[in-house]
KOLMARVO-832916 format. One record per residue (C-alpha): x, z, y; residue in one letter; residue number from 1. Coordinates in steps of 0.05 Angstrom, whole numbers, m for minus. Layout:
REM KOLMARVO-832916
<rec><u>X</u><w>Z</w><v>Y</v><res>a</res><n>NUM</n></rec>
...
This chain:
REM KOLMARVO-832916
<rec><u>m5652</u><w>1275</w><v>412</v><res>x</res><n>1</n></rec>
<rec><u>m5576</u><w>1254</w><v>407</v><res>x</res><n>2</n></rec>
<rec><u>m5572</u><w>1262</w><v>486</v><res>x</res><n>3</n></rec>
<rec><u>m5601</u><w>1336</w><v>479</v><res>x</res><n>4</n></rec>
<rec><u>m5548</u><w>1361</w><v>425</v><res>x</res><n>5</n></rec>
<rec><u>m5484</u><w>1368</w><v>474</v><res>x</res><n>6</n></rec>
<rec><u>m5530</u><w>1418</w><v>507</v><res>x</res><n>7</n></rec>
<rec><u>m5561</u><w>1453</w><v>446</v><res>x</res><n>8</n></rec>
<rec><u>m5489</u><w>1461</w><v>423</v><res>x</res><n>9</n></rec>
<rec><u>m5467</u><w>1483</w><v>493</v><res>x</res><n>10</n></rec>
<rec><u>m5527</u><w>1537</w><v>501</v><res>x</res><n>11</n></rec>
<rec><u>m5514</u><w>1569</w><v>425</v><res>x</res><n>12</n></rec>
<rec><u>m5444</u><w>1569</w><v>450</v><res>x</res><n>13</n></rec>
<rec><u>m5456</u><w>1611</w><v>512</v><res>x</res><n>14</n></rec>
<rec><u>m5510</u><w>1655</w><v>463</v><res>x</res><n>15</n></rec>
<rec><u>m5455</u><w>1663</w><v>416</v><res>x</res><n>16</n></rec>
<rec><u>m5401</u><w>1691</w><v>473</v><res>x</res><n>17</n></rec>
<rec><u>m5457</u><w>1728</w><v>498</v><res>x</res><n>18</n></rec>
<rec><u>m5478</u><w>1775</w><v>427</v><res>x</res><n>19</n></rec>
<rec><u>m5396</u><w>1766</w><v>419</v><res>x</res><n>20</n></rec>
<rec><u>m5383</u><w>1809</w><v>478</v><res>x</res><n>21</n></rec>
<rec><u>m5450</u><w>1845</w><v>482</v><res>x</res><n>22</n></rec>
<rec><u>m5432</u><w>1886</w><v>424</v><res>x</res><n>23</n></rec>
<rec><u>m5361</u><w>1923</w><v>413</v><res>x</res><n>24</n></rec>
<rec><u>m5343</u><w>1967</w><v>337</v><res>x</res><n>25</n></rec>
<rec><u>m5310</u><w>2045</w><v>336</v><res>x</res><n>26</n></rec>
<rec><u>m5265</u><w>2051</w><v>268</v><res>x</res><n>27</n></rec>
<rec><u>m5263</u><w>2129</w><v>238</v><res>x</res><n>28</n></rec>
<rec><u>m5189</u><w>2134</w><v>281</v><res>x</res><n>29</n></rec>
<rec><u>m5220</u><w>2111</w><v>342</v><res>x</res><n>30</n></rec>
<rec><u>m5265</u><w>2129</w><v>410</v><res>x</res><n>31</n></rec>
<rec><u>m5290</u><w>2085</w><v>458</v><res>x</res><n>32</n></rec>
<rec><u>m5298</u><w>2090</w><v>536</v><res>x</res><n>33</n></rec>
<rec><u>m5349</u><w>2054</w><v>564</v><res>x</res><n>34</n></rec>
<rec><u>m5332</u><w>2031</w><v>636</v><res>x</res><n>35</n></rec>
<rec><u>m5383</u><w>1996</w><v>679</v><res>x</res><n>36</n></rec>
<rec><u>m5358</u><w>1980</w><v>754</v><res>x</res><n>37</n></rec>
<rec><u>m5300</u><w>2011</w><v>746</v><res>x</res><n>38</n></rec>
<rec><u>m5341</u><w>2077</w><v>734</v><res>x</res><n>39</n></rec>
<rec><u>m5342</u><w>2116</w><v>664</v><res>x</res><n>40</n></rec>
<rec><u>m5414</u><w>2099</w><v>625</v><res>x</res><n>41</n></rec>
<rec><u>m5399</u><w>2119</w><v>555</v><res>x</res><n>42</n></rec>
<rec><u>m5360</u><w>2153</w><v>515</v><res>x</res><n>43</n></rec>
<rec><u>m5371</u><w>2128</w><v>439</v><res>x</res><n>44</n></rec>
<rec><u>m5338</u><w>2189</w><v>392</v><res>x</res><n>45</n></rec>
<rec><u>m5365</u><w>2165</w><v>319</v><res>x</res><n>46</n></rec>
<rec><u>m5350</u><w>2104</w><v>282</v><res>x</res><n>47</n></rec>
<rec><u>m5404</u><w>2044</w><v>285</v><res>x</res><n>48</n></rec>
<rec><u>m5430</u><w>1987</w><v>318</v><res>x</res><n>49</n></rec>
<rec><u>m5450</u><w>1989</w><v>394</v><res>x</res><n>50</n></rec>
<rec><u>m5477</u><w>1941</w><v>450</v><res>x</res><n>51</n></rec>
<rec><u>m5453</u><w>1938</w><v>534</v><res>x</res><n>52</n></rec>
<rec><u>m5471</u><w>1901</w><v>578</v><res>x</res><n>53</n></rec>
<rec><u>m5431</u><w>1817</w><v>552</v><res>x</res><n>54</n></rec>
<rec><u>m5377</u><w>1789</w><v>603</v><res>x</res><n>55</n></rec>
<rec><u>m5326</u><w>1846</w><v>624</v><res>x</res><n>56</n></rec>
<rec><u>m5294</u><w>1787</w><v>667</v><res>x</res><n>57</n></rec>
<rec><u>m5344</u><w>1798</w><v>720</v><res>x</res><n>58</n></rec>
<rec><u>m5328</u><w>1875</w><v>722</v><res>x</res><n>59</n></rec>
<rec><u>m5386</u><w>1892</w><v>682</v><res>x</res><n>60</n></rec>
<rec><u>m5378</u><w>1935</w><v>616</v><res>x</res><n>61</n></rec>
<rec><u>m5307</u><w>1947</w><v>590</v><res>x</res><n>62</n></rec>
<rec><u>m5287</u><w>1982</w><v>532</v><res>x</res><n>63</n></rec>
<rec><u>m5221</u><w>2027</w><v>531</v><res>x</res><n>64</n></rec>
<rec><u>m5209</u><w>2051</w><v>460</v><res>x</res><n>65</n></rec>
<rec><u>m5164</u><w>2116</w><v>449</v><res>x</res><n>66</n></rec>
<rec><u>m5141</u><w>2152</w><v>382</v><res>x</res><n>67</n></rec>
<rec><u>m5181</u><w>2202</w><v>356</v><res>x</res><n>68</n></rec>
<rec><u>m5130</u><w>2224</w><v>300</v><res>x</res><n>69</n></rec>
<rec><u>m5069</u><w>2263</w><v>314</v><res>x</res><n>70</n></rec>
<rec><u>m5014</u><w>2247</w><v>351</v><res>x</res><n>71</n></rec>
<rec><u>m4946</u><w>2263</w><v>361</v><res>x</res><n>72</n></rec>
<rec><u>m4882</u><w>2268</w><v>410</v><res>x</res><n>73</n></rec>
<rec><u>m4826</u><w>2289</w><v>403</v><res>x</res><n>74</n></rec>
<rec><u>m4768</u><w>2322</w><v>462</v><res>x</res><n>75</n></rec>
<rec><u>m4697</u><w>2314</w><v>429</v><res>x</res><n>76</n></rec>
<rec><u>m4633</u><w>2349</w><v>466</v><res>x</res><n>77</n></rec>
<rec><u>m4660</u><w>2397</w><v>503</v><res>x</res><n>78</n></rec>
<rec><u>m4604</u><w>2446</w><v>531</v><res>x</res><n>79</n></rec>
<rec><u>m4629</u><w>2514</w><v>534</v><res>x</res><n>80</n></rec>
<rec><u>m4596</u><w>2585</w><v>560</v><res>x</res><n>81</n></rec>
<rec><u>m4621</u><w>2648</w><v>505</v><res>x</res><n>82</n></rec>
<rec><u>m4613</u><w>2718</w><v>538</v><res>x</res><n>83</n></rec>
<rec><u>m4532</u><w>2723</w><v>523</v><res>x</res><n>84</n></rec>
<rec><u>m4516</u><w>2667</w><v>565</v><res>x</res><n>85</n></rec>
<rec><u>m4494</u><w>2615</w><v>515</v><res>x</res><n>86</n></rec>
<rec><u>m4526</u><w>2550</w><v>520</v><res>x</res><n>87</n></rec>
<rec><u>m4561</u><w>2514</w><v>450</v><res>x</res><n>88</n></rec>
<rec><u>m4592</u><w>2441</w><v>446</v><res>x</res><n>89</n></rec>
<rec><u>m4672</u><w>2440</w><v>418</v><res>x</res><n>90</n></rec>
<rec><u>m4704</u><w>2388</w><v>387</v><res>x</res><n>91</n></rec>
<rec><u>m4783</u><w>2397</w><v>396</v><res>x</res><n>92</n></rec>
<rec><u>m4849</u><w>2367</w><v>375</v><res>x</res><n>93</n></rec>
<rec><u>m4928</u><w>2364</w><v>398</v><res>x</res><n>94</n></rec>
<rec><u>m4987</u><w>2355</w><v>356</v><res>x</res><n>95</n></rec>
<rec><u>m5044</u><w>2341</w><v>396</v><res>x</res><n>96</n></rec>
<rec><u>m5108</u><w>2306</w><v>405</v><res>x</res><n>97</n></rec>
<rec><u>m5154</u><w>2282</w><v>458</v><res>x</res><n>98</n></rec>
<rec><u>m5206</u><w>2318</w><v>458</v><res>x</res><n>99</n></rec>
<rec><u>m5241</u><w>2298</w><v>520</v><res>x</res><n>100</n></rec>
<rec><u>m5244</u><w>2224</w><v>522</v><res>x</res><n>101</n></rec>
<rec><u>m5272</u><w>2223</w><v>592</v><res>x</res><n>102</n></rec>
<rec><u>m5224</u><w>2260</w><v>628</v><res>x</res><n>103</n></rec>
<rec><u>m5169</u><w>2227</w><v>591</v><res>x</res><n>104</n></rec>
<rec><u>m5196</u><w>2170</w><v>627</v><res>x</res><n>105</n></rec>
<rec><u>m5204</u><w>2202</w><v>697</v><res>x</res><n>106</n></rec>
<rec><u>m5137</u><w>2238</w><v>693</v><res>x</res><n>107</n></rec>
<rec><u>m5084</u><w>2187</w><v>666</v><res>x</res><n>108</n></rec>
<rec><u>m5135</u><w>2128</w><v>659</v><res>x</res><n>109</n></rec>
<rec><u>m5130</u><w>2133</w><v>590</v><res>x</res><n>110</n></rec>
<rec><u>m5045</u><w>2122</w><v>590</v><res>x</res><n>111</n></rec>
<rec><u>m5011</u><w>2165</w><v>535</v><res>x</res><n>112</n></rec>
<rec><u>m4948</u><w>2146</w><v>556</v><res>x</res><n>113</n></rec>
<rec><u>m4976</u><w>2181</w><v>632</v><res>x</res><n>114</n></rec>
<rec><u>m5003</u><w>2236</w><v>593</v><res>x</res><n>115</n></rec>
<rec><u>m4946</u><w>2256</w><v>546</v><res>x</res><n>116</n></rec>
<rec><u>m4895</u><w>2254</w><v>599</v><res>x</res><n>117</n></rec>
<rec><u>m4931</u><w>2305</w><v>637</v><res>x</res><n>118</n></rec>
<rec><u>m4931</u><w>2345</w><v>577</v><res>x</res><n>119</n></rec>
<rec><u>m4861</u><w>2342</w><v>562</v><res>x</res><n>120</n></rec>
<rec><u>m4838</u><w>2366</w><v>630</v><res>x</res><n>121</n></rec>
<rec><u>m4891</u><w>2430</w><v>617</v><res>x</res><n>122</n></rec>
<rec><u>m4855</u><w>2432</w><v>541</v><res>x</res><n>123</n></rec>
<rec><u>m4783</u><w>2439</w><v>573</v><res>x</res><n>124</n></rec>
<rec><u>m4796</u><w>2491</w><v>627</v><res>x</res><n>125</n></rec>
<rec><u>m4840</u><w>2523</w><v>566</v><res>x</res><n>126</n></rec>
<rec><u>m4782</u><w>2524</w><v>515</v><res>x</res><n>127</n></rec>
<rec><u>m4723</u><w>2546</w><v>577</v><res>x</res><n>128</n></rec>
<rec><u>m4768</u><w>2602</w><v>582</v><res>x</res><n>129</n></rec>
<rec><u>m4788</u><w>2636</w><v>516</v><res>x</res><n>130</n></rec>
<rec><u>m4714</u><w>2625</w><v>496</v><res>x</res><n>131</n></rec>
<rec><u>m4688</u><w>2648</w><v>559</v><res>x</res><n>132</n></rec>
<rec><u>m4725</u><w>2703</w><v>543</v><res>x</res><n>133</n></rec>
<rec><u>m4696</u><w>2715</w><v>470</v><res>x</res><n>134</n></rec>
<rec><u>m4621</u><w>2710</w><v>431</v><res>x</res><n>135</n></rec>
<rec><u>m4609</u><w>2647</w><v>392</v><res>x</res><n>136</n></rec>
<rec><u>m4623</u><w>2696</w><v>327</v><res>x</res><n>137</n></rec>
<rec><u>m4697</u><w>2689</w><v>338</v><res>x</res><n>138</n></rec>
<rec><u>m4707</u><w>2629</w><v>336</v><res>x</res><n>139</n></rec>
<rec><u>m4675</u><w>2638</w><v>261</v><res>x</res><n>140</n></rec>
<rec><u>m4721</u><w>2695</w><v>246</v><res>x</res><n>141</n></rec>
<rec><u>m4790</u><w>2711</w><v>236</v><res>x</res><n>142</n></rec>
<rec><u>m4801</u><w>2716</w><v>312</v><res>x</res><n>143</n></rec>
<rec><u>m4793</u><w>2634</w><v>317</v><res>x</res><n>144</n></rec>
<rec><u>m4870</u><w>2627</w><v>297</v><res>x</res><n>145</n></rec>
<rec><u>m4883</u><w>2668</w><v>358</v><res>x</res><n>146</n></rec>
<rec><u>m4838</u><w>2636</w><v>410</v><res>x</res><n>147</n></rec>
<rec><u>m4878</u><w>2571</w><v>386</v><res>x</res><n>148</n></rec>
<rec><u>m4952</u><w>2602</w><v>399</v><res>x</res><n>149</n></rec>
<rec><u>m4926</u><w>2630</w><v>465</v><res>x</res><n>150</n></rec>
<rec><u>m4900</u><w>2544</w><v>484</v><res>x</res><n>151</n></rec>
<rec><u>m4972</u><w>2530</w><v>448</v><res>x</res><n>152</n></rec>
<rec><u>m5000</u><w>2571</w><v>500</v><res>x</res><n>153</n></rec>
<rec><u>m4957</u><w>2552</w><v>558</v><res>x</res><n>154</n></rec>
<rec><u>m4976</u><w>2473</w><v>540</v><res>x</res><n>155</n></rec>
<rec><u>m5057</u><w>2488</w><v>535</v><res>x</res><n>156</n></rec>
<rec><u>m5083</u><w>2497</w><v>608</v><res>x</res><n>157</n></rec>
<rec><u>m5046</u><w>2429</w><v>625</v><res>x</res><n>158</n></rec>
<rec><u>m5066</u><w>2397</w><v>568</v><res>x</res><n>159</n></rec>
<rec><u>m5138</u><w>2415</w><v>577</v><res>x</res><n>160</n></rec>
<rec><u>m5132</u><w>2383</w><v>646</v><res>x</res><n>161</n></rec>
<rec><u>m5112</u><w>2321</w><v>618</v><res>x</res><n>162</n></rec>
<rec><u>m5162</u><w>2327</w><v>569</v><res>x</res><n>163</n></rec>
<rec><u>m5123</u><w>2333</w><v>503</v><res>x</res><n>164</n></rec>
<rec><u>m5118</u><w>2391</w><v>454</v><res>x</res><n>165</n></rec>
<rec><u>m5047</u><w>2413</w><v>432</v><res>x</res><n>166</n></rec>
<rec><u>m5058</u><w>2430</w><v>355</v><res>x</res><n>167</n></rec>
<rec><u>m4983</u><w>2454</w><v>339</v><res>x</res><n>168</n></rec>
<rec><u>m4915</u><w>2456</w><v>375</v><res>x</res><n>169</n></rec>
<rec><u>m4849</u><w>2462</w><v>331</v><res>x</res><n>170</n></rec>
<rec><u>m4774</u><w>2467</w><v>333</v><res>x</res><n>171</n></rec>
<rec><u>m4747</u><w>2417</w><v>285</v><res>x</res><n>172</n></rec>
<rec><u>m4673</u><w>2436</w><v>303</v><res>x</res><n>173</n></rec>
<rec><u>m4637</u><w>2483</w><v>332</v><res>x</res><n>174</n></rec>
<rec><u>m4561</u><w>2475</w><v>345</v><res>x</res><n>175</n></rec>
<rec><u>m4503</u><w>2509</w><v>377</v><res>x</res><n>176</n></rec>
<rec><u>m4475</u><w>2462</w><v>436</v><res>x</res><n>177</n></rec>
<rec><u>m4402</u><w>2433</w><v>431</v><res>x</res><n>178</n></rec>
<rec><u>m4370</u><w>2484</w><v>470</v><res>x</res><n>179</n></rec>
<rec><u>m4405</u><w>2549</w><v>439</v><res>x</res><n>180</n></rec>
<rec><u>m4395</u><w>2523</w><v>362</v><res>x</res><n>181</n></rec>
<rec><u>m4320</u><w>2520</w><v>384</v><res>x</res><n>182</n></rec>
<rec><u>m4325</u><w>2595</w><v>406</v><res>x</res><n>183</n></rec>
<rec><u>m4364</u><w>2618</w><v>354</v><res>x</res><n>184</n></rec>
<rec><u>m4318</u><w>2583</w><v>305</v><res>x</res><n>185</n></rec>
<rec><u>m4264</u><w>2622</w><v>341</v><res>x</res><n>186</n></rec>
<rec><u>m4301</u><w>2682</w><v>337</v><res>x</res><n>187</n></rec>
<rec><u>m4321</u><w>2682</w><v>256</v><res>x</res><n>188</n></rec>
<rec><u>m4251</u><w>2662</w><v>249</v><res>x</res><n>189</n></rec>
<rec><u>m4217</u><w>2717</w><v>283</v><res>x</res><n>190</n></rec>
<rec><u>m4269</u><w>2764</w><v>247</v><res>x</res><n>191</n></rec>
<rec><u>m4246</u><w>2734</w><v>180</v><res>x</res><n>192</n></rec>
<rec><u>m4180</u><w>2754</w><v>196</v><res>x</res><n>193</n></rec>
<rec><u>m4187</u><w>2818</w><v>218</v><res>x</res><n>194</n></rec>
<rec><u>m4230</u><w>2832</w><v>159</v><res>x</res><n>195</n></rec>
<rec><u>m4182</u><w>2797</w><v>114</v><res>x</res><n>196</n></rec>
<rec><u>m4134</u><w>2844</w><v>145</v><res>x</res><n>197</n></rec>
<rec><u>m4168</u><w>2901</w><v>134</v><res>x</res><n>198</n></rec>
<rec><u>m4162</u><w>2884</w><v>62</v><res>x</res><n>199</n></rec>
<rec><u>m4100</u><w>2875</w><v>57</v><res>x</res><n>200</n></rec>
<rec><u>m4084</u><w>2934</w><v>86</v><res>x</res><n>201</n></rec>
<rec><u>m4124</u><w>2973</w><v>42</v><res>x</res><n>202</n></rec>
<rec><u>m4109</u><w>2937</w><v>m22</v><res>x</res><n>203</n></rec>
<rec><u>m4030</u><w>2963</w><v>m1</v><res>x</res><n>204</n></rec>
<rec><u>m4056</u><w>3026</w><v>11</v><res>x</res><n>205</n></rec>
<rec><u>m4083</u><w>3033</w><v>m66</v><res>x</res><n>206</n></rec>
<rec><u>m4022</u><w>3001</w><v>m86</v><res>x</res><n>207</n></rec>
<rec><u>m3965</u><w>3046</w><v>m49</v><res>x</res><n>208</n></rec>
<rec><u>m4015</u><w>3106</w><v>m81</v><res>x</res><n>209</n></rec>
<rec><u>m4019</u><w>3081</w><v>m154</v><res>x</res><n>210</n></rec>
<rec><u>m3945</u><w>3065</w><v>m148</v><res>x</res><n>211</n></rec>
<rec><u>m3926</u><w>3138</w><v>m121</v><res>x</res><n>212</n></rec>
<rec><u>m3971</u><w>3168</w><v>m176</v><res>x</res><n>213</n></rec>
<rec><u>m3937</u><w>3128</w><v>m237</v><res>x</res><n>214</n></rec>
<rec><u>m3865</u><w>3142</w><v>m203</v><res>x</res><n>215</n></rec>
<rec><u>m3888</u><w>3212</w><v>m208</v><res>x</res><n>216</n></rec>
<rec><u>m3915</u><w>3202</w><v>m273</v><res>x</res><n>217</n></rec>
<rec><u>m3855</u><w>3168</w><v>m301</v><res>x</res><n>218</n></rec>
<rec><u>m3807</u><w>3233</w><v>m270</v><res>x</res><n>219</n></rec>
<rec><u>m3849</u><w>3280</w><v>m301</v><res>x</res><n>220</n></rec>
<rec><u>m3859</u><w>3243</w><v>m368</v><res>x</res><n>221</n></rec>
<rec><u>m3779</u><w>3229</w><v>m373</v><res>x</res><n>222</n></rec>
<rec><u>m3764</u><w>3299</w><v>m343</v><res>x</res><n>223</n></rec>
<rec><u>m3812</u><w>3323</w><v>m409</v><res>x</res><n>224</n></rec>
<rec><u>m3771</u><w>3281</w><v>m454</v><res>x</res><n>225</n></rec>
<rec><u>m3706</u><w>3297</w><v>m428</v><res>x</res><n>226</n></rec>
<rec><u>m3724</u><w>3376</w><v>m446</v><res>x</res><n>227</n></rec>
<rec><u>m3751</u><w>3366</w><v>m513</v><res>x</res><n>228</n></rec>
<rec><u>m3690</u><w>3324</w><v>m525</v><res>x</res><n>229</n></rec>
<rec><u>m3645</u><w>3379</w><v>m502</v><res>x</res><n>230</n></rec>
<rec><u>m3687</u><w>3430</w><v>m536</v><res>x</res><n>231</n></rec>
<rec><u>m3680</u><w>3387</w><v>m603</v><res>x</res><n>232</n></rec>
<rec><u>m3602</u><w>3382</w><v>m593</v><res>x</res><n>233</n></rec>
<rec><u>m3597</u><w>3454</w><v>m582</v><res>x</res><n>234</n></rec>
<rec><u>m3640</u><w>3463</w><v>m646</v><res>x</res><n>235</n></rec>
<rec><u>m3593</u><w>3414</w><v>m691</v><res>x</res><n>236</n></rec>
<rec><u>m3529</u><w>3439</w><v>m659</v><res>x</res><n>237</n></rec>
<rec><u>m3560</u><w>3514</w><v>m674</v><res>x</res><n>238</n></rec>
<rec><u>m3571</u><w>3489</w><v>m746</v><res>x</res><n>239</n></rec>
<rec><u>m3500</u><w>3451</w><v>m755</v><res>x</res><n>240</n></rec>
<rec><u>m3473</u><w>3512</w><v>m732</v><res>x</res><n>241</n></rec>
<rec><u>m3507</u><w>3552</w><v>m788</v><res>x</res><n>242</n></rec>
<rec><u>m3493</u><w>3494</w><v>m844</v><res>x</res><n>243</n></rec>
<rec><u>m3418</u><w>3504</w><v>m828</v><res>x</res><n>244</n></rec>
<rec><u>m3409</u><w>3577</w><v>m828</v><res>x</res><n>245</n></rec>
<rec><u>m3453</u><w>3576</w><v>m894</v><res>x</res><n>246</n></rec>
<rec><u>m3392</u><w>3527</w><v>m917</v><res>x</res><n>247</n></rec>
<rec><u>m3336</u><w>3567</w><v>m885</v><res>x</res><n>248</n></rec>
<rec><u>m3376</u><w>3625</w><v>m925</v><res>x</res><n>249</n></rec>
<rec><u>m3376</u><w>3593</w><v>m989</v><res>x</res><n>250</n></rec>
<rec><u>m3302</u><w>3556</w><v>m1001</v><res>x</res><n>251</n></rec>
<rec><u>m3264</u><w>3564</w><v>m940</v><res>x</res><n>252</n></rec>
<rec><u>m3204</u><w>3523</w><v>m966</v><res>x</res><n>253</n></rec>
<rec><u>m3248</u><w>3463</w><v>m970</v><res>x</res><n>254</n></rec>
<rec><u>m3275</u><w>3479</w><v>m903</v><res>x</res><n>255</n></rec>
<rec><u>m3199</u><w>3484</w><v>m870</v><res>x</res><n>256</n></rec>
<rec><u>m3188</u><w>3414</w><v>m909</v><res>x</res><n>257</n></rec>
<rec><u>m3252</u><w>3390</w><v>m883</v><res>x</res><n>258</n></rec>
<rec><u>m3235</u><w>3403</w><v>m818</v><res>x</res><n>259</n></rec>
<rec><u>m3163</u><w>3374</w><v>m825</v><res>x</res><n>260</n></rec>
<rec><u>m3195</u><w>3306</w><v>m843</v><res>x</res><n>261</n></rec>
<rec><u>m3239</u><w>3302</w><v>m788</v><res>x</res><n>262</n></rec>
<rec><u>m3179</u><w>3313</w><v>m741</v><res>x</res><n>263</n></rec>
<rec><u>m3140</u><w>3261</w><v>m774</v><res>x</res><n>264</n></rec>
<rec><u>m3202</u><w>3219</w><v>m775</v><res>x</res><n>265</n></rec>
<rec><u>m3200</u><w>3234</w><v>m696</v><res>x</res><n>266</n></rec>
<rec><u>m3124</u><w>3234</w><v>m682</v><res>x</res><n>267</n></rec>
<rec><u>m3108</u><w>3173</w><v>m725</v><res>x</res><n>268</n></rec>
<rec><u>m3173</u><w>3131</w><v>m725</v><res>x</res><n>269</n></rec>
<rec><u>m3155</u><w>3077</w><v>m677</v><res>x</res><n>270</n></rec>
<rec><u>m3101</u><w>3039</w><v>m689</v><res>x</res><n>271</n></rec>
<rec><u>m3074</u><w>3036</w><v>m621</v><res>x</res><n>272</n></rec>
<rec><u>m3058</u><w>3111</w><v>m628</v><res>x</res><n>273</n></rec>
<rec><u>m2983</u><w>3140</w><v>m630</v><res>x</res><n>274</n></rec>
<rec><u>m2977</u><w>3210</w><v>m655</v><res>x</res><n>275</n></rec>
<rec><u>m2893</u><w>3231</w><v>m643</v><res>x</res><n>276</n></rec>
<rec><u>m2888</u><w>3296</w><v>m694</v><res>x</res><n>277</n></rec>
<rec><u>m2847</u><w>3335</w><v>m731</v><res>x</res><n>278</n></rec>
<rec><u>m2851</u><w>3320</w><v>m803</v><res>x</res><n>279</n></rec>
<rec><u>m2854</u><w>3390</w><v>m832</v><res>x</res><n>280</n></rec>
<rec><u>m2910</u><w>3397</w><v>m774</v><res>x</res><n>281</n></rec>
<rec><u>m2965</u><w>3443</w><v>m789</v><res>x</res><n>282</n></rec>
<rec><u>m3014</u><w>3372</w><v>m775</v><res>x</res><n>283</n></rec>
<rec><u>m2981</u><w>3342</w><v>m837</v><res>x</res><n>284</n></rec>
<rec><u>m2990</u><w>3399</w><v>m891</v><res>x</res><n>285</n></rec>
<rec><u>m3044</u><w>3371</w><v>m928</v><res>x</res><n>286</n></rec>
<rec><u>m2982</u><w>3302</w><v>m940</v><res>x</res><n>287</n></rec>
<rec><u>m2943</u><w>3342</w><v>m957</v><res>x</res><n>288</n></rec>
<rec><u>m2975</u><w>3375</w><v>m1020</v><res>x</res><n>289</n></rec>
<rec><u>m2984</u><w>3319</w><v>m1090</v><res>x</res><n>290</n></rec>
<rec><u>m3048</u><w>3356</w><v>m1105</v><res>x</res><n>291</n></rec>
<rec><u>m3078</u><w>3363</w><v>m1035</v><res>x</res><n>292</n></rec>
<rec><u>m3082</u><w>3435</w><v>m1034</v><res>x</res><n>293</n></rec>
<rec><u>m3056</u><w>3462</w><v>m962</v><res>x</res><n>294</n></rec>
<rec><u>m2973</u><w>3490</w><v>m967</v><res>x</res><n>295</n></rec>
<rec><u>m2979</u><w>3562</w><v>m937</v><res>x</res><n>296</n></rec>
<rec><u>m2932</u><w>3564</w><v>m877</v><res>x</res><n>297</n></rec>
<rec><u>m2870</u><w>3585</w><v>m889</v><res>x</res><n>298</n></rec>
<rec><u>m2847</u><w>3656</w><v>m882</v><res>x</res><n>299</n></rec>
<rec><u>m2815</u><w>3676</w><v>m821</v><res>x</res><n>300</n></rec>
<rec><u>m2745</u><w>3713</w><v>m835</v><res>x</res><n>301</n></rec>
<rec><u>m2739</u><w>3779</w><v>m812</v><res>x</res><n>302</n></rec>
<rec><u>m2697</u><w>3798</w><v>m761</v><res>x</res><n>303</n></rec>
<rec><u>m2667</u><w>3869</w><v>m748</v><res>x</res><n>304</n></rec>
<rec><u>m2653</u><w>3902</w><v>m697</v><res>x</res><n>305</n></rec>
């Protein structure tokens, strides 16, 4: 019995390795290709437990597993010409799935490194087209979702053949080069100015005409002011005039003495004044009187003939 264990062990060994490798598990993110000689058997699409032929070292079955959930690639830095002749860099992505297992296999032999560098070489003649095609405003606008089903399109019948299904294509940026962002900084700028300009121009324009209408305004107003004011002196003189002849009217000897004292007020007032008269001077006859009553002038003697 003891000699006969080494070889029990050894045969439930080689049963073990056999059920190991007879029998092979799909997860819910994965599909399996079943290759037999080198040849496609199988393709296992749904998640469970399946059996091949045991010992893949001697060529027999071999299992190739692939995703079965999205996938994703991206194509950063692409330099791209729109209709005006500037140039833009792109940054692009692919959703996509494989859809056909088997031809994934026969195509690439099951490589999606192979496979998506096929498909980016189809995305950037795709993307040099639909925005050669186009001005960089589109791709800004509402038109971007159809530039990206037209490179959804352009990506399908080569996808197909490499048995994948492109499920979205998108633009994640879009970007003025070096160059052109120095131009179009240029450009905005000179625009700024010229508008700035503009305003300026028209902001003196208001000005010089709000100016001109309150110069006019002050003319006219000062102009008015200047007539009532001579209008209101004419009025007062007109009524001074009328006080004084009323006086004169009324006691003309106080009027005459009035009228002396204002002209000694006037003749006499500053004291810088000299005054070189005769003392019996007709200037002087309100002096020369102890009451202040006015000396008639002397009488003139007659002289005959």
């Amino acid at each position: 019995m003891n000699n006969r264990l080494p070889y029990i062990l050894i045969a439930l060994a080689l049963v073990l390795m056999t059920a190991y490798s007879s029998v092979f598990i799909v997860n819910q993110r994965q599909q399996a290709i079943v290759v037999r000689f080198g040849e496609i058997k199988d393709v296992k699409s749904e998640p469970g437990l399946y059996f091949k032929l045991p010992f893949a070292f001697m060529d027999a079955d071999r299992v190739q597993y692939v995703e079965r959930q999205a996938l994703r690639f991206d194509l950063d830095n692409i330099r791209v010409q729109v209709s005006g002749g500037k140039f833009y860099e792109v940054d692009a992505f692919v959703v996509y799935k494989i859809a056909d297992a088997r031809r994934f296999r026969e195509t690439v032999s099951g490589d999606r490194e192979s496979a998506e560098s096929r498909l980016r070489t189809r995305l950037d003649a795709s993307l040099r087209r639909v925005y050669g095609l186009r001005g960089f405003e589109s791709a800004l606008s509402d038109e971007r979702a159809s530039m990206m089903r037209e490179v959804r399109a352009d990506l399908k019948t080569d996808a197909e053949s490499l048995g994948l299904n492109i499920e979205d294509v998108r633009i994640r940026r879009t970007d003025l080069t070096q160059e052109v962002s120095q131009q179009t900084f240029e450009r905005m700028k000179a625009e700024r100015l010229a508008e700035a300009e503009l305003i300026r121009a028209r902001g003196n324009e208001k000005g010089q005409t709000r100016r001109a209408v309150a110069d006019r305004q002050v003319v006219e107003f000062v102009a008015e002011a200047q007539r009532d004011s001579e209008i209101l002196r004419g009025q007062g003189e007109a009524e001074r005039t009328a006080v004084f002849a009323d006086a004169f009217a009324r006691d003309p000897q106080f009027f005459e003495f009035y009228r002396s004292m204002t002209a000694y007020d006037q003749a006499i007032g500053s004291p810088d004044t000299t005054l070189v008269l005769s003392p019996d001077s007709e200037f002087f006859r309100y002096f020369n009187s102890s009451d202040g009553a006015a000396e008639p002038p002397a009488a003139q003697p007659a002289t005959g003939n």
